[in-house]
N, C-alpha and C positions, 0 to 999 in steps of 0.2 A: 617921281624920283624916289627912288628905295631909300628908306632912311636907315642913317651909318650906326651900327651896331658895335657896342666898346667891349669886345669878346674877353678883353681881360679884367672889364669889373662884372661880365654878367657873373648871376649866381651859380654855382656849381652847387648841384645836390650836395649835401652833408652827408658821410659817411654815416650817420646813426639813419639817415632814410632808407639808403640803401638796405642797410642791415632789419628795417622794420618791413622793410617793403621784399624783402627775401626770408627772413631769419626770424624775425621781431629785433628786438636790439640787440648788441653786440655782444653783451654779457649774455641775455639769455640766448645767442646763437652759438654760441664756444660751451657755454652749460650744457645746451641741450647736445651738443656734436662729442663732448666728454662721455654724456649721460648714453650715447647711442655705442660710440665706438667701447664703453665699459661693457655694455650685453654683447656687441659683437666678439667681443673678447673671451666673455664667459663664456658663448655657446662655441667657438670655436675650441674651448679648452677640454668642453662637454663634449665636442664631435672627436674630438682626437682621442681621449680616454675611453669612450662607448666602443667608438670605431676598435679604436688599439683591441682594448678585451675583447671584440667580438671575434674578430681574426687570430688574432692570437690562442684563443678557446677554443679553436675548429677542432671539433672530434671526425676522425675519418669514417664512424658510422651514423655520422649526422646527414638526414635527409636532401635530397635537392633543392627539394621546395622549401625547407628552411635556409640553407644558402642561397635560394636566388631570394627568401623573405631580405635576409641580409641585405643580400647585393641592391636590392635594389632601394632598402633602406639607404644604402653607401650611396647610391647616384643622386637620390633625392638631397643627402646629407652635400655630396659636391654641388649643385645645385645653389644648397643656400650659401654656401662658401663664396661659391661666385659671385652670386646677390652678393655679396656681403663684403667684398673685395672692394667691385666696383662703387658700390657704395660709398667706402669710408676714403677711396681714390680722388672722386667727386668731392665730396665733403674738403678732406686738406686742400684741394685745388681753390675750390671756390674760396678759404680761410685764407689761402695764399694771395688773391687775390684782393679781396677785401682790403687784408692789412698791409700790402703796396700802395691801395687806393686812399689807407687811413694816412698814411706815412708824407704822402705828397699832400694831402691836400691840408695838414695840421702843421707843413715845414711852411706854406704858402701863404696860412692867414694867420698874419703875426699878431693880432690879437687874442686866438688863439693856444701861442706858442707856449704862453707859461702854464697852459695845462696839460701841455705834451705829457709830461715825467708822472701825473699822476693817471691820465687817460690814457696812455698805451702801456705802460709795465704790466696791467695786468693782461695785455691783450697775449704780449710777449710770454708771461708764465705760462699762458695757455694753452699755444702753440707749441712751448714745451711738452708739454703735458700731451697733450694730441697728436705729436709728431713720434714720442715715446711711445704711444698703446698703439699707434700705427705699426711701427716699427715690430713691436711685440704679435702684435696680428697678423705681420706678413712671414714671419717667421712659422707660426704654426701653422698656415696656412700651406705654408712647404710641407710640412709633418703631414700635415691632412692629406694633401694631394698623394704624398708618395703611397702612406697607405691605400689610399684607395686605391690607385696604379697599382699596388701588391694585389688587393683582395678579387680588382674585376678579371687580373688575370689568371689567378688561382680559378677563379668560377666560370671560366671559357669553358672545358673540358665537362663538365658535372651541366653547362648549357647545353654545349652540342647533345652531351649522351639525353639528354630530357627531349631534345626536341627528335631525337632518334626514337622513340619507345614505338612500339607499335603493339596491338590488343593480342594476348597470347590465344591459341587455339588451343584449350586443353579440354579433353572431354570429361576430366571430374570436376570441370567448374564450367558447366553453359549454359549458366547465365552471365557470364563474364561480359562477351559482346554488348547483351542487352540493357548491362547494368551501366556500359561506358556510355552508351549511347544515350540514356536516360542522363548520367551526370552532364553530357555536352549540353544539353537540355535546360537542364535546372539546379546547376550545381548552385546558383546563385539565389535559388529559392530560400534558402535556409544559411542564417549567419555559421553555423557550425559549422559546415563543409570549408569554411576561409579557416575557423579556429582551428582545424585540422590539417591546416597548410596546402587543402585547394585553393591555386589559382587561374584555373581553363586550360590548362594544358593538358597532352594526354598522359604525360606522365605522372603529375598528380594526381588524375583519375586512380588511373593503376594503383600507384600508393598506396593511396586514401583507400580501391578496393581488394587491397590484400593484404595490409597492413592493421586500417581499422576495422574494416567489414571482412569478411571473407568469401566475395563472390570471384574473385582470381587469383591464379597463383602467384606467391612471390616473385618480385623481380630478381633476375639472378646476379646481377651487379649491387642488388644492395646486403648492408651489411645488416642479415637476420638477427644476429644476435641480439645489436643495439636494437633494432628495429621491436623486436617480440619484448613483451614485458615478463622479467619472472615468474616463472608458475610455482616457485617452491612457494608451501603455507604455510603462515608462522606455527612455530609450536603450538600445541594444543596444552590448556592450561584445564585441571581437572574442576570441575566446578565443588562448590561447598555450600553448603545449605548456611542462609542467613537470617539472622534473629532479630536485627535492627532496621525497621524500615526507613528511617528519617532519611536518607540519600534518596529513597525509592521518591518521595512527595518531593523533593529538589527538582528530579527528573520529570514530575507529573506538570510541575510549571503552576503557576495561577493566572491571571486576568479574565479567565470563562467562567463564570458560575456553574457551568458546565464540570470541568477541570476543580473548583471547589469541593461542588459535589461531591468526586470520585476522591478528593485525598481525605475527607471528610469519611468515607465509608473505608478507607484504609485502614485510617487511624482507628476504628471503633473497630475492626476483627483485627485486628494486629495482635493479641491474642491468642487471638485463634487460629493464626496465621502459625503462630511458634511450635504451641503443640503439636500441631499436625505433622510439621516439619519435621521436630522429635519422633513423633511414630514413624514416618513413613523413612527416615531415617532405620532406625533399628530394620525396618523391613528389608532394605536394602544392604542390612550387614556389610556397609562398606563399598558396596561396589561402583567400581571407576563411573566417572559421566563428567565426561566432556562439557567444560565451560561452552554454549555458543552465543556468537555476535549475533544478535538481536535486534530489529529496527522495529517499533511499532507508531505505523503511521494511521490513527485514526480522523480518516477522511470528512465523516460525517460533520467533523468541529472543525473543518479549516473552511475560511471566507469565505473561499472559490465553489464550495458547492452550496453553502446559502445558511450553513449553521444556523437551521431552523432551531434546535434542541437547547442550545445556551440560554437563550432569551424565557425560555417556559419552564425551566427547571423551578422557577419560584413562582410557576403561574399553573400546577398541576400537570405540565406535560406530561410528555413517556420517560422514565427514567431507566427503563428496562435496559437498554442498549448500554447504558454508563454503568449498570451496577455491574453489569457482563466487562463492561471493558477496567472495571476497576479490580474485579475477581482477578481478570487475567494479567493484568499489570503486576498486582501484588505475586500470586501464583510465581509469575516467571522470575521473578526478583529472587524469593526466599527459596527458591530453585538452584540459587546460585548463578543466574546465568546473567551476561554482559548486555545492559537494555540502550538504547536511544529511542527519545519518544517524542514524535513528531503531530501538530494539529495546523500547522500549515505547509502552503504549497512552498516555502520559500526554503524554511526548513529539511523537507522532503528535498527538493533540488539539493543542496548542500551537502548533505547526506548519503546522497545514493552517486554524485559526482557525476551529474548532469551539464555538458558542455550549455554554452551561449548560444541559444536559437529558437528554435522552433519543435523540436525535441522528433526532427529525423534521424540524429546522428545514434550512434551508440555511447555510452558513460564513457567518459576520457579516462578512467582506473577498473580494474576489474571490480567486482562486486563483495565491498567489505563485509554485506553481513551474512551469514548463516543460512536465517531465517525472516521472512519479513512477514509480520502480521498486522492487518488491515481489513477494510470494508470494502463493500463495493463502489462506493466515492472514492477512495484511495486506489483502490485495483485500477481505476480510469485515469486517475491522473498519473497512476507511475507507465499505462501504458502510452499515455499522450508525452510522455516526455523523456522515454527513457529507451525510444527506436527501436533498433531489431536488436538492442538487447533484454527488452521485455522479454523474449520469445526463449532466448537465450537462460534467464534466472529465473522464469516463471514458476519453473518447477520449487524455488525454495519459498515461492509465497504460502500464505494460511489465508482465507480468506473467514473472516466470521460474518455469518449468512443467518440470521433468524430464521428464518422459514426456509430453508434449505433450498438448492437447487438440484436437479433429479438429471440423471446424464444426458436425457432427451434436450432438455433444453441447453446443454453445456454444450458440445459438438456444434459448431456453428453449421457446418454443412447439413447435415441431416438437419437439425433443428429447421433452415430454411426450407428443404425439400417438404418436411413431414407437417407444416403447422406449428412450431414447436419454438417460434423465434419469439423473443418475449424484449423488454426494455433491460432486464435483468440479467439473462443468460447468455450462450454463446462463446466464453470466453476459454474454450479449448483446455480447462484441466481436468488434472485427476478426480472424480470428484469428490475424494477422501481431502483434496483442499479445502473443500468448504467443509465450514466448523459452526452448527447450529449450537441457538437454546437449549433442547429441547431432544430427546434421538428417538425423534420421530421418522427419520431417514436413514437407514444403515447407510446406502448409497453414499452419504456426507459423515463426516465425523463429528461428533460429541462433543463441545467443548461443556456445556455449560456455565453454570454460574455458582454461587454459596450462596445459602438459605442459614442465618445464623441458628447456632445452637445454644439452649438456655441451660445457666448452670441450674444446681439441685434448687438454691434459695429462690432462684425465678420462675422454677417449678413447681413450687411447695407455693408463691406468692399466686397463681395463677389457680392455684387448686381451690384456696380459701378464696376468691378472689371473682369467680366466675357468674357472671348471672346469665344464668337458662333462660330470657327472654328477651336477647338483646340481642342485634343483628347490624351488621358494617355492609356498604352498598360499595360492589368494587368498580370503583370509577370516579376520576376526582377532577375530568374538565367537562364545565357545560354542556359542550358540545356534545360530549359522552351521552351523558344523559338523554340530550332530546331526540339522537340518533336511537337511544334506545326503547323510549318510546314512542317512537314514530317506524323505526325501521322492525326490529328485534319482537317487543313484545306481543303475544297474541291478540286478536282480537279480543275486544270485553276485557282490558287491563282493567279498567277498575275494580273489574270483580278480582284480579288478580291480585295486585296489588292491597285489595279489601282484606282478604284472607290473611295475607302475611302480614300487617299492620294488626291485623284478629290476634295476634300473638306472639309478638314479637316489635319490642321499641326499634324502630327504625333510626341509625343515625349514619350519615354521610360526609364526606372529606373533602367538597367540592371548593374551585379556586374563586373566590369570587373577592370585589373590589372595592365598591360603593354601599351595594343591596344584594338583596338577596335575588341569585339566581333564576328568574322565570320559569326555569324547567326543570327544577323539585321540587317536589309536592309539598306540600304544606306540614304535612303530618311528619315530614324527616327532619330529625333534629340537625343540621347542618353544623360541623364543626370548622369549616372554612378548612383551606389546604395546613396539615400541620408537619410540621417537621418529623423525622424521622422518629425519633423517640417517644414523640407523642402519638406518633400512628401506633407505633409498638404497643404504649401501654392501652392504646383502645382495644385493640384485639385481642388483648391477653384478658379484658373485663367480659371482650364480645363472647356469646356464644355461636355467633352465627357469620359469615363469610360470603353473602350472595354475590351471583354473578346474574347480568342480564343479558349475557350474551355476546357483549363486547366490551372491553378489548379480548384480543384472540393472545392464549397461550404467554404470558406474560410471570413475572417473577413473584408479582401479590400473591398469588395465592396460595406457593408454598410459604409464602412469610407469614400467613395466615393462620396456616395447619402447624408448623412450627411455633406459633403464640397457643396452642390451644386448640383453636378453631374449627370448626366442621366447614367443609365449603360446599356450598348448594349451587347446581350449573342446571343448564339446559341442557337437553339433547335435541340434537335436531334432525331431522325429519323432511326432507331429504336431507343427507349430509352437507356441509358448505363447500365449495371448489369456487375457483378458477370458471368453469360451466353456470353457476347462477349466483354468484357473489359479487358483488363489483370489487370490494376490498382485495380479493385473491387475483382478480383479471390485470394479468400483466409480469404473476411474479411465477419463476419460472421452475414450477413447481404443480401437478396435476393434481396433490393430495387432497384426499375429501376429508373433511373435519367432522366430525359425529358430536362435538360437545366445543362448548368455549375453551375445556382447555382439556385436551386428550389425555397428554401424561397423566394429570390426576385421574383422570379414571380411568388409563390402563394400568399405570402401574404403582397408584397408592392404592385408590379404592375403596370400598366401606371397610372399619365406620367413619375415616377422614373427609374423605368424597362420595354426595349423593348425586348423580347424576339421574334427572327426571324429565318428563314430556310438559313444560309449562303449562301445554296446552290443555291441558287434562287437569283439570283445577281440584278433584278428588285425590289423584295420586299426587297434587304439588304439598294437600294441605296434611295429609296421610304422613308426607317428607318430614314437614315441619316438625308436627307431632313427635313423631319419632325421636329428630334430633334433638328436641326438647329435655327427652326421656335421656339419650344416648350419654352416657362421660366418656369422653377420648380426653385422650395426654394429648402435651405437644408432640410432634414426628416431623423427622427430616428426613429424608431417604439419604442413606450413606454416600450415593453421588453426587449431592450436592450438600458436602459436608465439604471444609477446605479439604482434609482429607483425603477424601473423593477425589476434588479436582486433582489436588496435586498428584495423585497417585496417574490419573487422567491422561495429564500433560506430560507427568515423567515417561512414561511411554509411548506418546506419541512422540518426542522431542526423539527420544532412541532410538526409536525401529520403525517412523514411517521413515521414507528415504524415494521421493518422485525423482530425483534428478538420475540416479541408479541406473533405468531403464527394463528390460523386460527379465521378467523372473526366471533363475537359474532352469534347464529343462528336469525335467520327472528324473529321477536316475532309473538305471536298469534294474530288475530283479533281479538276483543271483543266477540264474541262468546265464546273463551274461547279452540277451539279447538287448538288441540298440533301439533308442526312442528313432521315431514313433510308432513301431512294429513290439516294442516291448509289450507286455503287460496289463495289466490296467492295475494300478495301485491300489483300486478300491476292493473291495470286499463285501457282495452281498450280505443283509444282516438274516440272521436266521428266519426272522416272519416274511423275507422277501416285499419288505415296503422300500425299504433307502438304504442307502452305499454307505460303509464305513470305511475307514481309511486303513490300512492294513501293513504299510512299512512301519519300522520299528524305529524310534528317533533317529538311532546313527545315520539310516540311508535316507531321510526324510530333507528335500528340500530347504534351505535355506531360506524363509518368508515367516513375516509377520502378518497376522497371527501365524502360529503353529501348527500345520495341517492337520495334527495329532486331535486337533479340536475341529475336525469338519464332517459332517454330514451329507450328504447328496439325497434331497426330496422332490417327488413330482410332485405340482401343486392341480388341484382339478383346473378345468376351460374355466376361464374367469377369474383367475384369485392369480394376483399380486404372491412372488415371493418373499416380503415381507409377511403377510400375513399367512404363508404357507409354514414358515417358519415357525411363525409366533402361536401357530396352532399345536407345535412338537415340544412347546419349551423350549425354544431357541430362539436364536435371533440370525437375520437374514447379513451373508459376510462376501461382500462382491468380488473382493480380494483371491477369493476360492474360486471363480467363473473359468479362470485359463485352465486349471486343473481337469472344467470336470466339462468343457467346450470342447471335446473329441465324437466322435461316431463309436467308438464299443463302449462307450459309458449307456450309450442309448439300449445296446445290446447285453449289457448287464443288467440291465434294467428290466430287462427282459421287453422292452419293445422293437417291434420289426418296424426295422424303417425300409419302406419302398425305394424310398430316395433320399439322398442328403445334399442339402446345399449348404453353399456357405454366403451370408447375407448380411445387409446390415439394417440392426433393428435391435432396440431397445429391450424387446422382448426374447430375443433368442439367447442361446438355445432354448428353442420348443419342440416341441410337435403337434402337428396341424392332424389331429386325432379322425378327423373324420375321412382325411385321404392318406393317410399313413407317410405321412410326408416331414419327414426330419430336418430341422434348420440351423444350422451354425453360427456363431457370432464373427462379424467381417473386422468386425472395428472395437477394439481393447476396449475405447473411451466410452462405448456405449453399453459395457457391461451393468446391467441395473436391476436393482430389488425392486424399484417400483414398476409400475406398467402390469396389465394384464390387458387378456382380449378371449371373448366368446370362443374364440377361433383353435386356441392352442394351449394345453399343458406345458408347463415351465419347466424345466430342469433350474432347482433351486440351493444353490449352496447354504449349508445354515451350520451354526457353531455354538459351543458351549459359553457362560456367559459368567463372572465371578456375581456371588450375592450380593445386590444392592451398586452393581457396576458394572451395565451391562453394555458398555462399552469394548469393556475387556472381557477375553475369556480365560479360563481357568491358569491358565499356564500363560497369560500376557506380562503379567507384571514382570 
């Protein structure tokens, strides 16, 4: 028998269960239901004002793909509206319930009843409270709705027309097709292509490829105007030469010992930084020169490529490349001109306005600076991140290249075809970009560095001051050393080594940490790595400056010859290349090196520079002697005086100009006849060796240099127009090649050519002498001083050169 159940004493859950078993308890269920409908409240207030300005703000030349970004921000934004409706619907429902169920079951248990007044009033404010920002919610929620209703059907029309596009057929743009078909592909490869308001349709292709890139023509429904960015350039502000460097070290930044270094050697020619200014000032009597925006972004020092060089600057590294980059820091500053100076990759991005990606797209702003100079670390990362606008500003790059690059290896296509591809080269410029140490390369430009200059009392200290038997070893890491006796010096060093220890105190400026170094000899006084100034006053006491062969072509040694010093080198025998050197194998550059450092012995020379055959221990000891006997001053050669530079850069800054294009043509002679049937501009020289140039300024081309300073020389089978030149007293000017690349130059010349082509090759124009066979240059980029071959006489352009600056010629400044 079922047992009788008393349904009106069983227990009835407690309203506080319900609400733990739903809610938690009552108060924290009305708290927490406050605390939700206050955010739903705020973001609806936040959807209605975003929404409101963003429609309201519609410019009628604003993009598709940024209204349907809108629109469909708006659907997502209705969306959470909805969510957020039904939500707070649910919520009051379920309160509504609750507090009917609290209401019956607190009238019911009268013991209870006398804590009705204290346990529901506050249930009652609550539901006020909650029925109010309800209330207030469903209200904006109207507003919300309606605009969005305005905005999706303002963006019907601007839909249809996007899903209408279709790829234009125009024949000045076919790659258009190809390039749509690549973005259906992978427009999604790269975040930039979304930053730029692709999203897979074809109209955004189109867009994105006529708007940002330019592989198609504009759409004809969109509005150009808005669409193109202003091409007016701000005024040009005239530049002024500056006396105070303290901004210039703000700009150089600290935390690299690296970056120390260089505001460290600022500070100490600052100086010398002034007067020069002052002279090359008065040289210029005032004349105009354009302020330019300037970015120098020195690669070698940013993380991303391994900033070997920070870490050794206090452990003997190379400091050669920092003295260079602090020369031309200071240089362009008291030049007057506007700097940004960059040593990381984050900086660079920043700077050059580099979108969000992967660095396919082109810069989101046109290109603020001028000028940009850098390395070849930095030349890689601005081309990894700055798309097919690299291609676009390359031309205002400067590239500083120690050892130069030679046009062969720069042409990436021939470089492939010919042998000629290196780690280094390839990268398709002028290659008056590249800006060496050292101008060992006419082909490249000259930047150099400063070699300081000593006043009278430093002069006069050095003269009392000097001992004739004392000798500085150039090279200050270990490593140096044992490379140099193991790889460099002749066989039987001892006996070599014996001789020059014969007469001369040997001391050295090696990095060492604990002990003494294992791989210098015993007999060398080692002074451990010393700071600049202390190196200075060693070699103002030294007499002597050796080299053993490596390092190659570095800045010691005019700072050497500048103290005083004689500097003794090798010569080598064969010369060093690329062909039997490991050190040159890779850099893309053919030059055979005859001595550790060529400049000093082309163009300083005795009695500053001995260059000898080590190997010859008579003619080494004979050297010594000599120099023993010899008294030389200090000497800096005027190009590498601030001076110098400045004089250097001011000209280069003015009158190169890559982005230009190709050189105005030849004008006609007064007769009136039309290039290329005109004339020939040259003018046999009386002894019938080489061409002089023969227009009179007024009708003469518009080119730097001034053709007024060009010579046309045949070099014999085998020899380099560099050194066809340097044989005249000139120097080899690649710049002149378009002038003198025609067929009656060959016949002024007085050679018959059988036949003429036109080809491409680093060495042409030639003539291949033994079949009478004449050859033209096919390609600008591969005009070049360097190269020779058994095979053919060069047609070599060469030019006059100012004293002690032989970068420039007489009439460049």
């Amino acid at each position: 028998m079922e047992p009788k159940v008393n349904h009106e004493s069983a227990i009835a859950p407690h309203p506080s269960h319900l609400y733990a078993s739903l809610w938690g308890t009552k108060e924290e269920c009305c708290e927490s239901l406050i605390f939700v409908l206050g955010i739903g409240f705020f973001t609806l207030c936040f959807l209605m004002t975003s929404l409101g300005g963003q429609f309201s703000a519609k410019r009628l030349g604003d993009s598709p793909f940024t209204i349907r970004t809108e629109v469909m921000g708006a659907l997502e934004s209705r969306g959470v509206l909805r969510k957020m409706s039904d939500m707070l619907e649910m919520m009051v429902k379920r309160m509504d319930v609750l507090a009917r169920l609290e209401n019956s079951t607190d009238f019911r248990k009268g013991e209870e009843a006398r804590f009705l007044p204290d346990r529901f009033q506050p249930a009652a404010g609550l539901m006020e409270r909650i029925q109010a920002i309800a209330q207030n919610v469903s209200d904006i929620a109207v507003k919300v709705d309606q605009i969005l209703r305005n905005s999706l059907m303002n963006g019907k029309v601007i839909e249809g027309r996007r899903d209408q596009c279709e790829v234009p057929r125009d024949p000045k743009y076919p790659d258009c097709s190809g390039k749509v078909e690549w973005m259906r592909a992978r427009w999604t490869s790269d975040p930039c292509y979304a930053f730029f308001g692709v999203d897979g349709t074809e109209c955004s292709f189109l867009i994105y490829l006529s708007e940002v890139e330019w592989f198609c023509p504009p759409l004809p429904w969109r509005n150009q105007t808005a669409a193109m960015p202003s091409s007016k350039p701000p005024p040009r502000v005239q530049a002024a030469f500056r006396s105070n460097l303290s901004y210039l070290l703000e700009l150089i930044g600290s935390g690299k010992e690296s970056l120390i270094f260089m505001k460290k050697r600022v500070r100490h020619l600052a100086s010398q930084w002034l007067l020069a200014t002052r002279s090359l000032a008065q040289k210029l009597k005032g004349r105009r020169r354009d302020q330019k925006q300037i970015l120098i972004h020195i690669g070698f020092l940013t993380e991303e490529s391994g900033d070997v060089f920070s870490p050794r600057v206090l452990k003997g590294g190379p400091l050669g490349e920092m003295v260079q980059w602090a020369d031309i820091l200071a240089a362009l500053f008291v030049l007057g001109h506007s700097l940004k100076v960059t040593v990381s990759l984050k900086e660079l991005q920043s700077n050059l306005g580099v979108p969000p990606g992967r660095g396919n797209c082109p810069l989101t702003v046109p290109l603020p600076f001028d000028l940009i100079y850098t390395d070849y670390h930095g030349l890689q990362q601005m081309k990894q991140h700055m798309g097919l606008s690299f291609k676009k500003y390359r031309c205002r790059v400067r590239v500083i290249d120690t050892f130069g690059t030679e046009p062969a290896y720069n042409l990436e296509e021939y470089a492939t075809l010919h042998g000629y591809r290196t780690n280094w080269g390839y990268w398709n410029l002028n290659p008056k970009q590249f800006m060496t140490m050292f101008p060992h390369t006419p082909d490249n430009s000259f930047m150099g560095f400063v070699s300081e200059e000593l006043n009278e009392t430093e002069r006069q200290f050095i003269k009392s001051n000097k001992a004739s038997n004392m000798a500085v070893v150039y090279g200050k890491e270990a490593s140096i050393w044992k490379l140099i006796f193991f790889t460099f010096l002749p066989q039987g060093k001892e006996k070599f080594l014996a001789i020059l220890n014969k007469y001369m105190e040997i001391h050295g400026t090696v990095y060492y940490e604990t002990q003494r170094p294992p791989e210098v000899p015993a007999f060398v006084k080692n002074h451990g790595l010393l700071p600049q100034h202390e190196f200075q006053q060693l070699l103002r006491k030294a007499k002597l400056f050796i080299g053993f062969g490596f390092p190659y072509e570095g800045p010691a040694p005019l700072e050497a010859i500048a103290n005083g010093c004689v500097f003794l080198q090798s010569r080598f025998n064969p010369p060093h290349s690329s062909l039997n050197h490991e050190f040159f194998r890779g850099k893309p550059t053919s030059r055979e090196v005859s001595s550790q450092h060529p400049y000093a012995e082309d163009f300083i020379g005795k009695p500053h520079v001995w260059t000898v055959d080590y190997n010859n221990s008579e003619e080494f000891e004979a050297a010594i002697k000599t120099i023993m006997r010899t008294r030389v001053d200090p000497y800096v050669p005027y190009e590498y005086t601030c001076e110098g530079m400045l004089e250097r850069i001011h000209a280069y800054i003015q009158h190169q100009d890559f982005c230009a294009g190709a050189s105005p043509p030849l004008p006609a002679k007064p007769n009136g006849h039309a290039m290329p049937s005109s004339p020939s501009p040259f003018t046999l020289s009386p002894n019938a060796t080489h061409l002089v140039w023969s227009y009179n300024a007024s009708s003469a081309p518009h080119v730097w240099p001034p053709v007024s300073s060009m010579q046309v020389w045949v070099s014999e089978a085998g020899r380099a127009c560099t050194e066809t030149c340097q044989e005249h007293g000139l120097v080899c000017e690649p710049t002149f090649f378009e002038f003198l690349n025609k067929k009656d130059v060959f016949l002024q010349l007085r050679i018959a050519c059988d036949s003429t082509e036109s080809e491409m090759s680093h060495l042409y124009p030639a003539l291949a002498e033994n079949v009478q066979e004449c050859y033209l240059q096919k390609e600008p980029l591969l005009y070049s001083c360097a190269g020779y071959s058994t095979k053919y006489r060069r047609l070599c352009p060469c030019r006059n050169y100012r004293r002690g600056q032989v970068a420039l010629c007489r009439d460049c400044l």
